[in-house]
N, CA, C and O atoms as CSV, one atom per row, in Angstrom:
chain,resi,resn,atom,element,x,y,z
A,1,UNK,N,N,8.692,5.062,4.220
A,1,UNK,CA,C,7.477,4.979,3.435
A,1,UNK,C,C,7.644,3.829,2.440
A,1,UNK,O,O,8.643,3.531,1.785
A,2,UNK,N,N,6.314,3.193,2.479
A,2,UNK,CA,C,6.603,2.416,1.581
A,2,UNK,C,C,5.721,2.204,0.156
A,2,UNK,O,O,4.655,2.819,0.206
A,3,UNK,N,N,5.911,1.556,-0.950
A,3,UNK,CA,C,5.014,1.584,-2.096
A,3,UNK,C,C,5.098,0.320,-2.795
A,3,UNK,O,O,6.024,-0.466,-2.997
A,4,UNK,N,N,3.384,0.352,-3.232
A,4,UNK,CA,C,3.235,-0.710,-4.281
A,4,UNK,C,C,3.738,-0.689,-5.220
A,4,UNK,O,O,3.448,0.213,-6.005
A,5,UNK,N,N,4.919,-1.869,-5.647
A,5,UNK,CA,C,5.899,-1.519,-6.815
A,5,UNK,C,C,5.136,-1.226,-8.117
A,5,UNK,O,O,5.714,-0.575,-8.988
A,6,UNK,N,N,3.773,-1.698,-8.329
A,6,UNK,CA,C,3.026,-1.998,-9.385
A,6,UNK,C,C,2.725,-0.286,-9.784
A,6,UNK,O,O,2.523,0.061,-10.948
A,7,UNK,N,N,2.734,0.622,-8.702
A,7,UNK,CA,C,2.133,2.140,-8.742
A,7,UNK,C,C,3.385,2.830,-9.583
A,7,UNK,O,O,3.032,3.207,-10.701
A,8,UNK,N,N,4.704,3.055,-9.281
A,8,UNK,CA,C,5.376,4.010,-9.854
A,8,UNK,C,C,5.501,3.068,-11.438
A,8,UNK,O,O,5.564,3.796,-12.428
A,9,UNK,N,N,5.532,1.814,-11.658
A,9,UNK,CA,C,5.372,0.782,-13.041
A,9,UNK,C,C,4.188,1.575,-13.725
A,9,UNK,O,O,4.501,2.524,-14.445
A,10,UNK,N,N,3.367,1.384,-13.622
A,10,UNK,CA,C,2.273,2.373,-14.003
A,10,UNK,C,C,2.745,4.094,-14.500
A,10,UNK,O,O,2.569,4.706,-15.554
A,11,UNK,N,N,3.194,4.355,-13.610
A,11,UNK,CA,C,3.510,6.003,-13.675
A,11,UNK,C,C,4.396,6.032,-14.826
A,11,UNK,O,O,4.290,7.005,-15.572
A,12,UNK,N,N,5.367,5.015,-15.136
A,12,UNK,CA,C,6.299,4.767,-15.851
A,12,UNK,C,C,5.795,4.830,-17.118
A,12,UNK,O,O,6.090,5.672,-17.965
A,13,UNK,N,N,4.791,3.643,-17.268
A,13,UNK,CA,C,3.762,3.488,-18.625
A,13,UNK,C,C,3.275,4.609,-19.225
A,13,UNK,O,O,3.309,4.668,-20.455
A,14,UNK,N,N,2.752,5.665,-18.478
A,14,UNK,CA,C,2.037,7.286,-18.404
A,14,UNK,C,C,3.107,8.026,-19.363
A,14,UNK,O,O,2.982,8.429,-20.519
A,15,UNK,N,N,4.050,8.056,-18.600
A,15,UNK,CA,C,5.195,9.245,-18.798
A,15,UNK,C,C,5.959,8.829,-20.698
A,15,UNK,O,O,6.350,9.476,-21.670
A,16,UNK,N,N,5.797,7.341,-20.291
A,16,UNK,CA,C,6.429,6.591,-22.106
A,16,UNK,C,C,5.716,7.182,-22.756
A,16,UNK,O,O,6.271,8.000,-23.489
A,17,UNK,N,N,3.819,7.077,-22.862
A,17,UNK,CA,C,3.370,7.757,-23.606
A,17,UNK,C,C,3.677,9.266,-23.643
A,17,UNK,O,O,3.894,9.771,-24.745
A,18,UNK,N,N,3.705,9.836,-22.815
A,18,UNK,CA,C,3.684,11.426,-22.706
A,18,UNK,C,C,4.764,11.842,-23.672
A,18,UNK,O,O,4.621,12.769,-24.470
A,19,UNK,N,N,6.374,10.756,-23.503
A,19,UNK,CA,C,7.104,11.224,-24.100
A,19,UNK,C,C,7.061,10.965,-25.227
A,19,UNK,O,O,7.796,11.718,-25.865
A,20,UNK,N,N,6.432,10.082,-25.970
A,20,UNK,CA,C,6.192,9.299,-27.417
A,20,UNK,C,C,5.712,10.745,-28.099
A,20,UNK,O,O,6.128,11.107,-29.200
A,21,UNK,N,N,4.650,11.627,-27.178
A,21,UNK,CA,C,4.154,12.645,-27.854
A,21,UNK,C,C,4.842,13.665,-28.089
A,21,UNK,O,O,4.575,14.383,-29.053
A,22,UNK,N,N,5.879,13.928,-27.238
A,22,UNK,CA,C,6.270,15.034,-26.777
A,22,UNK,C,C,7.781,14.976,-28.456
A,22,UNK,O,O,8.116,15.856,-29.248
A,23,UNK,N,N,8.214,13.612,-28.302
A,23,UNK,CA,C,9.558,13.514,-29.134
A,23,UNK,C,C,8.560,13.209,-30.716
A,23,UNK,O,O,9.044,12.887,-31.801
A,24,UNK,N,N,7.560,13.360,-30.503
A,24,UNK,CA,C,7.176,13.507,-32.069
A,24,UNK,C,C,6.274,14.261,-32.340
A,24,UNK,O,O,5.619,14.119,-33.373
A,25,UNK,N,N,6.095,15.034,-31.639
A,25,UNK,CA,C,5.277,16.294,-31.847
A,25,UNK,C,C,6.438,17.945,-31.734
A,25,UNK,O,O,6.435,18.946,-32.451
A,26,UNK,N,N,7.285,17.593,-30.542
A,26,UNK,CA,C,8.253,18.606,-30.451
A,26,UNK,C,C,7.517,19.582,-29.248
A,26,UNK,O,O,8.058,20.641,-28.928
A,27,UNK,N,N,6.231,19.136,-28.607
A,27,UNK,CA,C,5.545,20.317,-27.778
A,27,UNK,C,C,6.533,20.376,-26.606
A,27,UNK,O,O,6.602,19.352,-25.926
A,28,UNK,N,N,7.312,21.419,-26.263
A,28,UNK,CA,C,8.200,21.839,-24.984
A,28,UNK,C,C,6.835,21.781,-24.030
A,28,UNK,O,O,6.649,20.803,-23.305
A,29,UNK,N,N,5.824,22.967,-24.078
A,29,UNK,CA,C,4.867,22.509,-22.868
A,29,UNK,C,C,4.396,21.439,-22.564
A,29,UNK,O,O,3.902,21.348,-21.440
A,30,UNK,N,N,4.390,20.395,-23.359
A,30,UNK,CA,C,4.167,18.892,-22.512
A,30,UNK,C,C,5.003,18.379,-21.679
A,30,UNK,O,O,4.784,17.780,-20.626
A,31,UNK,N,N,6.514,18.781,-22.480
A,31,UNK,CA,C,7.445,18.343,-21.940
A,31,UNK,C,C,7.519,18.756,-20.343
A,31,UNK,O,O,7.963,17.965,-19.512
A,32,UNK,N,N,6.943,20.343,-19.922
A,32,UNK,CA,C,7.206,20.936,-19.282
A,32,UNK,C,C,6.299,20.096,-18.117
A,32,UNK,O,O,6.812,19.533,-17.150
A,33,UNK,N,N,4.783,20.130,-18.424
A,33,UNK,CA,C,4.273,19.892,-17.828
A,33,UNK,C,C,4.489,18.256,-17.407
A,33,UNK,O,O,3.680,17.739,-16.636
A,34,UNK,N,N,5.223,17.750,-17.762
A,34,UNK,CA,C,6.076,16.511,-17.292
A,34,UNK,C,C,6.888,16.733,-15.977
A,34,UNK,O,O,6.591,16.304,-14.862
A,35,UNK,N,N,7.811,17.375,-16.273
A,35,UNK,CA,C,8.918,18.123,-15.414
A,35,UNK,C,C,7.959,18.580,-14.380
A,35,UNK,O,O,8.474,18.424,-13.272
A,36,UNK,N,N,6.711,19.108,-14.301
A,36,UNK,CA,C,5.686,19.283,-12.908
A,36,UNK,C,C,5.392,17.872,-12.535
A,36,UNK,O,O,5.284,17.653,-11.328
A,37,UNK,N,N,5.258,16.976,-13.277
A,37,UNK,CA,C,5.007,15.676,-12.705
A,37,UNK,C,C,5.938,15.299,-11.916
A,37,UNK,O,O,5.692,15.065,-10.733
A,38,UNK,N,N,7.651,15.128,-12.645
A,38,UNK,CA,C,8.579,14.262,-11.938
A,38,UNK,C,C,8.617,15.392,-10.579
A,38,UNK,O,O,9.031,14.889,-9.534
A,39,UNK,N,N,8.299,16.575,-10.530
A,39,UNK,CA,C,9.043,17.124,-9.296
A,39,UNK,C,C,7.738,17.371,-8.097
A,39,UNK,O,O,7.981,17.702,-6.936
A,40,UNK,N,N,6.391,17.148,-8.615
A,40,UNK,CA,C,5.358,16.558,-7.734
A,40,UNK,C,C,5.557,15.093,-7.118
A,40,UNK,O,O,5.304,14.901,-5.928
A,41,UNK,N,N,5.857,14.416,-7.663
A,41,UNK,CA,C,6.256,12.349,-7.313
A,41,UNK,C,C,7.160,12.408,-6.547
A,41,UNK,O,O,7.210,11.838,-5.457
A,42,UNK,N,N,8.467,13.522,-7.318
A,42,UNK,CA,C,9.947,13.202,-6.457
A,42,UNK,C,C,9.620,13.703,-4.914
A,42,UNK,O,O,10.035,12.956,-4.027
A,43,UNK,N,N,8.917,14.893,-4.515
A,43,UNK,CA,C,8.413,15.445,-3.322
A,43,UNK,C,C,7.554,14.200,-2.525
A,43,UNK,O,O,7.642,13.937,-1.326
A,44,UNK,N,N,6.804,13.594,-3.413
A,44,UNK,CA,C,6.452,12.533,-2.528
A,44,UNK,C,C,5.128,11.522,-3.230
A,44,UNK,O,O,3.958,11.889,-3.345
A,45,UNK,N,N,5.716,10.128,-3.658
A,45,UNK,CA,C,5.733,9.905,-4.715
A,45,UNK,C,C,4.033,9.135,-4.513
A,45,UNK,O,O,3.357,8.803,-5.487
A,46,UNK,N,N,3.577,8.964,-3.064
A,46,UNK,CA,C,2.245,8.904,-3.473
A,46,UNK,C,C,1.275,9.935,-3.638
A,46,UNK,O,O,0.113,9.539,-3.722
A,47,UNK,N,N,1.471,11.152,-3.703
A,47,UNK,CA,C,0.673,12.101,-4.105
A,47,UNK,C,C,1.054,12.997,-5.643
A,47,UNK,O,O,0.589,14.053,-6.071
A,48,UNK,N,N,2.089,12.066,-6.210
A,48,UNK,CA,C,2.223,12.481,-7.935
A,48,UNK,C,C,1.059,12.361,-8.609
A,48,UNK,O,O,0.104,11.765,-8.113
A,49,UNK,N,N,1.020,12.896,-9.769
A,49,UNK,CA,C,-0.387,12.959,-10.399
A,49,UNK,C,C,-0.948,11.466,-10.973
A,49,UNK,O,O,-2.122,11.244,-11.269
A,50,UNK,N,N,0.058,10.591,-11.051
A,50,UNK,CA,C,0.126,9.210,-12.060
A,50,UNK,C,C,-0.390,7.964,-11.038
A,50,UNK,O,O,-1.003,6.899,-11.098
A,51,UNK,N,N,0.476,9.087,-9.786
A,51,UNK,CA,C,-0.206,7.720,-8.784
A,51,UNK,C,C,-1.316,7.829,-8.330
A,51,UNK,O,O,-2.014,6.832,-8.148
A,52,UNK,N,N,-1.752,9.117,-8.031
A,52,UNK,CA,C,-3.475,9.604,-8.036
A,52,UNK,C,C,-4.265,8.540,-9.104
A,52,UNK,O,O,-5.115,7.708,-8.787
A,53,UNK,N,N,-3.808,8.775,-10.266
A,53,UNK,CA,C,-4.845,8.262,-10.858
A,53,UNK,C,C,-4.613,6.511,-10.607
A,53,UNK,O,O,-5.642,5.851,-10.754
A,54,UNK,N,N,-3.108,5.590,-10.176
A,54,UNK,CA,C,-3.317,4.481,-10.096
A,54,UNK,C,C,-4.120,4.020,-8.922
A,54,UNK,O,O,-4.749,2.962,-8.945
A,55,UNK,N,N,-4.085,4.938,-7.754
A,55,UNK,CA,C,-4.770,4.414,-6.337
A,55,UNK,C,C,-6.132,4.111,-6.886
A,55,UNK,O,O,-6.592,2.999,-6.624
A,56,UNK,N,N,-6.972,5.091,-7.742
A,56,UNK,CA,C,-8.088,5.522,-7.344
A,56,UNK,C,C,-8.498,5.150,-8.669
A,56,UNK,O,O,-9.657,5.542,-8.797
A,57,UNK,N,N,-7.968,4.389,-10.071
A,57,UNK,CA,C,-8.605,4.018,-11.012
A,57,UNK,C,C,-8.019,2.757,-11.330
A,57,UNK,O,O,-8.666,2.318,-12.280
A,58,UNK,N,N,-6.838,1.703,-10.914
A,58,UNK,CA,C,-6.685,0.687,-11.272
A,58,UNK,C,C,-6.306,0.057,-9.956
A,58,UNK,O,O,-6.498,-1.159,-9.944
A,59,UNK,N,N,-5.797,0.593,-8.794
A,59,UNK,CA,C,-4.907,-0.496,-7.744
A,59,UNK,C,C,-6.613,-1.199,-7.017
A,59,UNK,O,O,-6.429,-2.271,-6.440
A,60,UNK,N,N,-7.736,-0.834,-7.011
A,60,UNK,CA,C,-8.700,-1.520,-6.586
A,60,UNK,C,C,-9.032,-2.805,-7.551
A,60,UNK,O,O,-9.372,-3.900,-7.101
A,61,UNK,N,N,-8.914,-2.569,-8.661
A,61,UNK,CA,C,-8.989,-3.921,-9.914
A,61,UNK,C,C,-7.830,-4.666,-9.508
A,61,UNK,O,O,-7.983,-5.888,-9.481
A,62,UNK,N,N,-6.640,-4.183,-9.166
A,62,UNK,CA,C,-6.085,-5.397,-9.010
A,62,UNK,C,C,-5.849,-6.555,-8.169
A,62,UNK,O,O,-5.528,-7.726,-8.371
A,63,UNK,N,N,-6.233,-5.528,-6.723
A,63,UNK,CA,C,-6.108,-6.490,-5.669
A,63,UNK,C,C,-5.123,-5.608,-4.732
A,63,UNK,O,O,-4.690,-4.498,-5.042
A,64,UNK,N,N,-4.879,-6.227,-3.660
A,64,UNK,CA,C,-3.606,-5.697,-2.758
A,64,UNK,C,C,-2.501,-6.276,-3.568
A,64,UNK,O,O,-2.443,-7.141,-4.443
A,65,UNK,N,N,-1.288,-5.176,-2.726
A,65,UNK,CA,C,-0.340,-5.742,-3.327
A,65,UNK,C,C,0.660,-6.523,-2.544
A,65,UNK,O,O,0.831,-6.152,-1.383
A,66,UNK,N,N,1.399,-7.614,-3.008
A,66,UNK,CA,C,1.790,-8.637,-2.443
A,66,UNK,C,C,3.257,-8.165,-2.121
A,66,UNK,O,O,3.879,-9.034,-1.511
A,67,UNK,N,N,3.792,-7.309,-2.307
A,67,UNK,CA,C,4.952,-6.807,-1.847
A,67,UNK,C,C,5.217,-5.438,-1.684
A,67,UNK,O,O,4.378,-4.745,-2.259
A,68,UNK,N,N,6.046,-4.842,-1.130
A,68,UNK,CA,C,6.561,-3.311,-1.263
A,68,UNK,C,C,7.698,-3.277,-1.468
A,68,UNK,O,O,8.405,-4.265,-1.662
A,69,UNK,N,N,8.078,-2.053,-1.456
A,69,UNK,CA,C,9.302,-1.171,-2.193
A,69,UNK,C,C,9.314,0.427,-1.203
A,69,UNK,O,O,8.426,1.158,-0.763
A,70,UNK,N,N,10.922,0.447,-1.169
A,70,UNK,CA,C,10.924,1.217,-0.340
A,70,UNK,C,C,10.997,2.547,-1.135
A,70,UNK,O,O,11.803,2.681,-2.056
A,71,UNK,N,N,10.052,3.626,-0.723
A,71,UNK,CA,C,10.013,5.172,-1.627
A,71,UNK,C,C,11.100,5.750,-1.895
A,71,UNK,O,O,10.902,6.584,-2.778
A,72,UNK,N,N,12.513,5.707,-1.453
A,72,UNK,CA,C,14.026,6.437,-1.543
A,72,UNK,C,C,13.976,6.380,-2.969
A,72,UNK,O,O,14.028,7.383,-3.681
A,73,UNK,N,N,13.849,4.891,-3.502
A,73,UNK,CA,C,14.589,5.017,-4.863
A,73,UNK,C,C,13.949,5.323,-5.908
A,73,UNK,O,O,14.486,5.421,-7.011
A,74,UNK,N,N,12.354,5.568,-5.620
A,74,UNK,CA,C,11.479,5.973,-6.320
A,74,UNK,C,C,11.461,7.626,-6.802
A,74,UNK,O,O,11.405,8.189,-7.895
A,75,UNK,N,N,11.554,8.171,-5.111
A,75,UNK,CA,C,12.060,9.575,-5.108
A,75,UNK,C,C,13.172,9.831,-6.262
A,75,UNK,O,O,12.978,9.998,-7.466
A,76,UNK,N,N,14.361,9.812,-5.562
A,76,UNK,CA,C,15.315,9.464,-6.287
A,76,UNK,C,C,15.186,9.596,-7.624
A,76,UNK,O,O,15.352,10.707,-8.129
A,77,UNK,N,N,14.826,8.332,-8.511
A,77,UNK,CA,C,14.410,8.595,-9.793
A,77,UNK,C,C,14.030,9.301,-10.215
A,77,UNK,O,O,14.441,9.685,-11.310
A,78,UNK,N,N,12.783,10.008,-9.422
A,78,UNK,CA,C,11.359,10.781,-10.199
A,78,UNK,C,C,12.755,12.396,-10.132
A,78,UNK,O,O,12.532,13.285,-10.955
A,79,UNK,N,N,13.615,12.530,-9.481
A,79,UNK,CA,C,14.439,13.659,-9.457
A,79,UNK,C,C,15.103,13.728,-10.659
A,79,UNK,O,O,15.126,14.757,-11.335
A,80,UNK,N,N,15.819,12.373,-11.069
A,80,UNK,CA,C,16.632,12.236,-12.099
A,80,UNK,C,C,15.788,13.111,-12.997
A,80,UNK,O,O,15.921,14.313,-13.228
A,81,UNK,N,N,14.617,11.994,-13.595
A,81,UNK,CA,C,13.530,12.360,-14.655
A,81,UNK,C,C,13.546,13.883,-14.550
A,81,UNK,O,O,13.944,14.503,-15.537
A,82,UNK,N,N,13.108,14.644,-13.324
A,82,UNK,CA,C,13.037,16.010,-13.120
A,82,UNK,C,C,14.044,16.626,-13.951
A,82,UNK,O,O,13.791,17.580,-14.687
A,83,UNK,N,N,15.436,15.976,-13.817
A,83,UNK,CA,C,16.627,16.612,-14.175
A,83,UNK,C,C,16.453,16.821,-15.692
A,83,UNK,O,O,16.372,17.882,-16.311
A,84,UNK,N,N,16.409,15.341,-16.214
A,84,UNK,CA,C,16.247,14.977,-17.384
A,84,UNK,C,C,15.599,16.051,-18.393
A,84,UNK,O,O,16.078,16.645,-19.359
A,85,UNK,N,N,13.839,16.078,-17.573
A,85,UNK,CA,C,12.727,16.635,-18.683
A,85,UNK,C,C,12.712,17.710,-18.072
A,85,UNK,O,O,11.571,18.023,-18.415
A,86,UNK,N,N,13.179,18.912,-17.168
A,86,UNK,CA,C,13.834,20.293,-17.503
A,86,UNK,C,C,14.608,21.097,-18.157
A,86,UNK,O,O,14.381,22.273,-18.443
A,87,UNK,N,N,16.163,20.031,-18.563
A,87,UNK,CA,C,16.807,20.077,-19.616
A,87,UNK,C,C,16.072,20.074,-21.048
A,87,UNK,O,O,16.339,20.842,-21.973
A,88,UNK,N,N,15.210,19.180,-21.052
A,88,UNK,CA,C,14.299,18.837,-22.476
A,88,UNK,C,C,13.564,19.880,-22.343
A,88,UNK,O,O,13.735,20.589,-23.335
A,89,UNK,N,N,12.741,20.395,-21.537
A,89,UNK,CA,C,11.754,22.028,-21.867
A,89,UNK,C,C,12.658,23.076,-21.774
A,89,UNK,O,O,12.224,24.104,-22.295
A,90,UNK,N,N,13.605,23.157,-21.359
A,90,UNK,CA,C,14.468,24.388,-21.743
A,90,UNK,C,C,15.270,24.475,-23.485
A,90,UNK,O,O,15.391,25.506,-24.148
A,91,UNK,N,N,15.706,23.115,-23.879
A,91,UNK,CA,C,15.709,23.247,-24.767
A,91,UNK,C,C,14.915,23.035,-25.583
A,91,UNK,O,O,15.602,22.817,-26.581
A,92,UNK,N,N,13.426,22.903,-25.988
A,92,UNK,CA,C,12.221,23.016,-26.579
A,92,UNK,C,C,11.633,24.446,-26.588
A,92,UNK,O,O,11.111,25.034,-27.535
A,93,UNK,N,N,11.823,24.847,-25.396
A,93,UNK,CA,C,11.123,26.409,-26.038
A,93,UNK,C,C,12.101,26.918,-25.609
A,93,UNK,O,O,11.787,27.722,-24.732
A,94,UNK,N,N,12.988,26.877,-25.746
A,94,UNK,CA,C,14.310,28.138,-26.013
A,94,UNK,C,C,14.709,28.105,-27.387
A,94,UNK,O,O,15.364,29.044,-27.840
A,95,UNK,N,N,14.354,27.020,-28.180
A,95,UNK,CA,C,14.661,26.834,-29.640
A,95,UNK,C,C,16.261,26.048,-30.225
A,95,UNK,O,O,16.926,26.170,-31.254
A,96,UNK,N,N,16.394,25.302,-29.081
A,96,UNK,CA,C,17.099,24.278,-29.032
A,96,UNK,C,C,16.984,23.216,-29.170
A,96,UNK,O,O,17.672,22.394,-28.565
A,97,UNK,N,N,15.644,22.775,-30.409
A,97,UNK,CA,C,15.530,21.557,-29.680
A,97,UNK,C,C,15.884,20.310,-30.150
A,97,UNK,O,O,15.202,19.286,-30.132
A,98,UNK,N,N,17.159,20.496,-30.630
A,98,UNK,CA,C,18.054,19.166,-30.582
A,98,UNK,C,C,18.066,18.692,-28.820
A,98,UNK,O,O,17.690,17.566,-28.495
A,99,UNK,N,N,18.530,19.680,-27.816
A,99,UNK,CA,C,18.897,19.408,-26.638
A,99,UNK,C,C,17.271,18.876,-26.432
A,99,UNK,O,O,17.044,17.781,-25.918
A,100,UNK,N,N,16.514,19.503,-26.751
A,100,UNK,CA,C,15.336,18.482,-26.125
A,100,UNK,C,C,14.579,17.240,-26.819
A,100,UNK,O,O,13.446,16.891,-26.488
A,101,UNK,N,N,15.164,16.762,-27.586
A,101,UNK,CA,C,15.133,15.845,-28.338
A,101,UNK,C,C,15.486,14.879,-27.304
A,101,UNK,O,O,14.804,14.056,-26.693
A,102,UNK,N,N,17.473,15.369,-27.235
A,102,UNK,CA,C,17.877,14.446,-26.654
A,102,UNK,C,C,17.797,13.605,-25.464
A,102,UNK,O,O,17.991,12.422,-25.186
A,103,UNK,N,N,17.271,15.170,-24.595
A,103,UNK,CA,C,16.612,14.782,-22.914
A,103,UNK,C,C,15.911,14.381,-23.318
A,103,UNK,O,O,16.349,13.231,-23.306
A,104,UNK,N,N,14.857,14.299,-23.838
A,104,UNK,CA,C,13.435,13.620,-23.799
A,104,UNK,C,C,13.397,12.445,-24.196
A,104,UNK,O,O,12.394,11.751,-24.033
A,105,UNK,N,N,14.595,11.971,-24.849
A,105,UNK,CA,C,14.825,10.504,-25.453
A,105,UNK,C,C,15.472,9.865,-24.237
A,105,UNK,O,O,15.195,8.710,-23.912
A,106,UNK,N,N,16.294,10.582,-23.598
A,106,UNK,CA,C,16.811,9.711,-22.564
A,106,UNK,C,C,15.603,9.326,-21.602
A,106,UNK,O,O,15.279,8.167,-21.344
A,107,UNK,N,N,14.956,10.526,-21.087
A,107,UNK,CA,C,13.478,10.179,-20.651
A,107,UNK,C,C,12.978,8.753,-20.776
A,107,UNK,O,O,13.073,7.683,-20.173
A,108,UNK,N,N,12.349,9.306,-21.949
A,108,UNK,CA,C,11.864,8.059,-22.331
A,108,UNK,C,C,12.452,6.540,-22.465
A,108,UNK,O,O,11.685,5.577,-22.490
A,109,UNK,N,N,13.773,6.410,-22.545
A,109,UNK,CA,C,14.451,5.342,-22.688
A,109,UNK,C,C,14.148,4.628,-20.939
A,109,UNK,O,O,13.784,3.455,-20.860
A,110,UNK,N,N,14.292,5.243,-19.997
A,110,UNK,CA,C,14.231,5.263,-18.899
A,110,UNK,C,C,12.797,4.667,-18.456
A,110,UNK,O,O,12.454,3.587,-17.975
A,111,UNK,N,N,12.210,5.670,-18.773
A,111,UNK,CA,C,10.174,5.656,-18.640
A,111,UNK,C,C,10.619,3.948,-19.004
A,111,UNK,O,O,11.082,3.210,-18.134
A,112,UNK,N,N,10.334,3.416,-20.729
A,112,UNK,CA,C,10.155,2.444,-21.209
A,112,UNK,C,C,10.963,1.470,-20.390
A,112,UNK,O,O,10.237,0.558,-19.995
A,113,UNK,N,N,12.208,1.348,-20.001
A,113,UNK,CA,C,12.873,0.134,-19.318
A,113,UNK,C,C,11.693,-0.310,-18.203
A,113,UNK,O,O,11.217,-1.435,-18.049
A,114,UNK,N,N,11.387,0.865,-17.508
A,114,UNK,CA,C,11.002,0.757,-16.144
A,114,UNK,C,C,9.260,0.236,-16.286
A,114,UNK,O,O,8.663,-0.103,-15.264
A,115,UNK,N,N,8.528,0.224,-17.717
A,115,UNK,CA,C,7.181,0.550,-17.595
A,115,UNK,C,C,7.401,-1.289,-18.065
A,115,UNK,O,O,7.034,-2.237,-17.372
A,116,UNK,N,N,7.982,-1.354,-19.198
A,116,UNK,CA,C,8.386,-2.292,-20.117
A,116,UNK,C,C,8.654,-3.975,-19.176
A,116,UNK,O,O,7.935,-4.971,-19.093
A,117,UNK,N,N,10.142,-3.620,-18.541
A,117,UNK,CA,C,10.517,-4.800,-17.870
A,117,UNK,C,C,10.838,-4.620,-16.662
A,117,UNK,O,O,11.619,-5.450,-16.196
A,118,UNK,N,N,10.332,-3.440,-15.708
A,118,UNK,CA,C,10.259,-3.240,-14.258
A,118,UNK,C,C,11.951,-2.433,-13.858
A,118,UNK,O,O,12.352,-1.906,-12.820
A,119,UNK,N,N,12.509,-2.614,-14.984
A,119,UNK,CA,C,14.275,-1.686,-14.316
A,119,UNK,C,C,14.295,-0.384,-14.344
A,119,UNK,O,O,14.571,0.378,-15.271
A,120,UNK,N,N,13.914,-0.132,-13.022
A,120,UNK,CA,C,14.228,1.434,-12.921
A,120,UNK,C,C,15.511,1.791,-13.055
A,120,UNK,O,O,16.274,1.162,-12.322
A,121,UNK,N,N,16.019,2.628,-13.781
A,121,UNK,CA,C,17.676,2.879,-13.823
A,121,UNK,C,C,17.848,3.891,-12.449
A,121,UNK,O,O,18.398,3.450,-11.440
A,122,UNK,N,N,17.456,4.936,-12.497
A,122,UNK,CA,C,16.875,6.088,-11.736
A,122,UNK,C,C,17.657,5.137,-9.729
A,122,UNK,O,O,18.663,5.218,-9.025
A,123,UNK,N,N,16.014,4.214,-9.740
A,123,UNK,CA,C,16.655,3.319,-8.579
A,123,UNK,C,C,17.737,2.612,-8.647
A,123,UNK,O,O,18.228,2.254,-7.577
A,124,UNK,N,N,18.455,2.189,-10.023
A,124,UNK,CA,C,19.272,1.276,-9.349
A,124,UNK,C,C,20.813,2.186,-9.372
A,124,UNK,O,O,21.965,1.774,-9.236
A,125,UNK,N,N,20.379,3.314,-9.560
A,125,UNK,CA,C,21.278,4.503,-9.791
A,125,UNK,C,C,21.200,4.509,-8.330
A,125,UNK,O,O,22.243,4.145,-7.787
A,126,UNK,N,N,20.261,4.818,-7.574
A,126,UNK,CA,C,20.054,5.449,-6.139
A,126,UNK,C,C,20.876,4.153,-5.087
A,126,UNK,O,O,21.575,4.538,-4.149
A,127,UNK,N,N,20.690,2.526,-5.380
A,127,UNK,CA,C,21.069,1.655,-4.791
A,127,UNK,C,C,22.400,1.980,-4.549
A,127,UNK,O,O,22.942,2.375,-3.516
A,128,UNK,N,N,23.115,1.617,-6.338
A,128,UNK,CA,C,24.982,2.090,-6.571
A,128,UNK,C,C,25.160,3.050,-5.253
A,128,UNK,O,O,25.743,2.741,-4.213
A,129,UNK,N,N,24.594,4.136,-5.517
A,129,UNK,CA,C,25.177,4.991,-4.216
A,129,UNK,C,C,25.605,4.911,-2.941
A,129,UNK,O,O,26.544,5.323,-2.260
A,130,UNK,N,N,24.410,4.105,-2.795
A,130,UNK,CA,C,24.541,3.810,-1.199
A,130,UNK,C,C,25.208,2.783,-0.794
A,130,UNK,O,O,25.601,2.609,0.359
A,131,UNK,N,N,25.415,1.848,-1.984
A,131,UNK,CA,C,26.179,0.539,-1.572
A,131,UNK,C,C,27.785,1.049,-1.712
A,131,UNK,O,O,28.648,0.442,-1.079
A,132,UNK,N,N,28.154,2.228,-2.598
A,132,UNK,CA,C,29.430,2.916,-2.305
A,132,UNK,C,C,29.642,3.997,-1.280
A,132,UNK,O,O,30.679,4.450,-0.797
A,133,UNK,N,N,28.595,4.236,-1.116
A,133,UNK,CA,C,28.856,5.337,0.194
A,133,UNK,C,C,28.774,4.183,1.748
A,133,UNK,O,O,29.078,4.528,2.889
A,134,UNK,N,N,28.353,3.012,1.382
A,134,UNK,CA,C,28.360,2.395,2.935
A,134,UNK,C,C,29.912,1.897,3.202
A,134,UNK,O,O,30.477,1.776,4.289
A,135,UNK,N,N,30.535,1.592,1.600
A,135,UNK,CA,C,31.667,0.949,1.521
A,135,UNK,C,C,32.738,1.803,2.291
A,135,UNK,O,O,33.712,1.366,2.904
A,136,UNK,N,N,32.293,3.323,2.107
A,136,UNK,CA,C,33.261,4.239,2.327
A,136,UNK,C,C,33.580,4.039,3.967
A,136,UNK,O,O,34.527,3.720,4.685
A,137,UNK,N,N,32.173,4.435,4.088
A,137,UNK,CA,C,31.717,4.754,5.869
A,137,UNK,C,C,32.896,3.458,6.783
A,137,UNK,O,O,32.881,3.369,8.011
């Protein structure tokens, strides 16, 4: 499968804000309802909620897109994030929420690289792997 790199960049932009709210407001259910996002995208990342709205409210303004990207590392990522902002709603409404401070900052550090200057860590986390697991093979 493949994707317009410009779509999960976008999704990226979404989630920065979400978390801007989430780490200064303290709401665990945003957080939560994040954690439904990354694990809707990670399942399959053109029917996430972020990319819904990029197909069908900005990728027609922009034009086609002039390259793709292969979905593994997109997946991939959107799992990390999963990992990430579950940790952050467990510790938000369990009353921990230093621990969700902290997930949610890493979150976001992540979101922003990727929305900001296109570096998904997430993917280039997923690349490392495979370029050490081929080494192995």
């Amino acid at each position: 499968m493949q994707l317009d790199p410009r779509g999960p960049r976008f999704a990226a932009a979404l989630t920065t804000a979400v978390l801007v709210v989430v780490l200064a407001t303290g709401w665990g259910w945003l957080a939560l309802v994040q954690t439904v996002v990354f694990a809707i995208t990670a399942a399959d990342p053109r029917r996430g909620p972020y990319s819904l709205l990029y197909r069908y409210l900005v990728a027609h303004r922009l034009g086609p897109a002039t390259e793709r990207e292969d979905a593994a590392p997109v997946r991939f990522a959107q799992l990390v994030g999963f990992a990430f902002l579950a940790v952050a709603s467990v510790g938000y409404l369990s009353g921990a929420p230093g621990v969700g401070v902290a997930f949610a900052g890493f979150g976001l550090l992540a979101a922003f690289l990727n929305a900001a200057f296109g570096l998904c860590l997430g993917c280039e986390a997923y690349l490392a792997a495979r370029r050490l697991t081929a080494k192995r093979a």
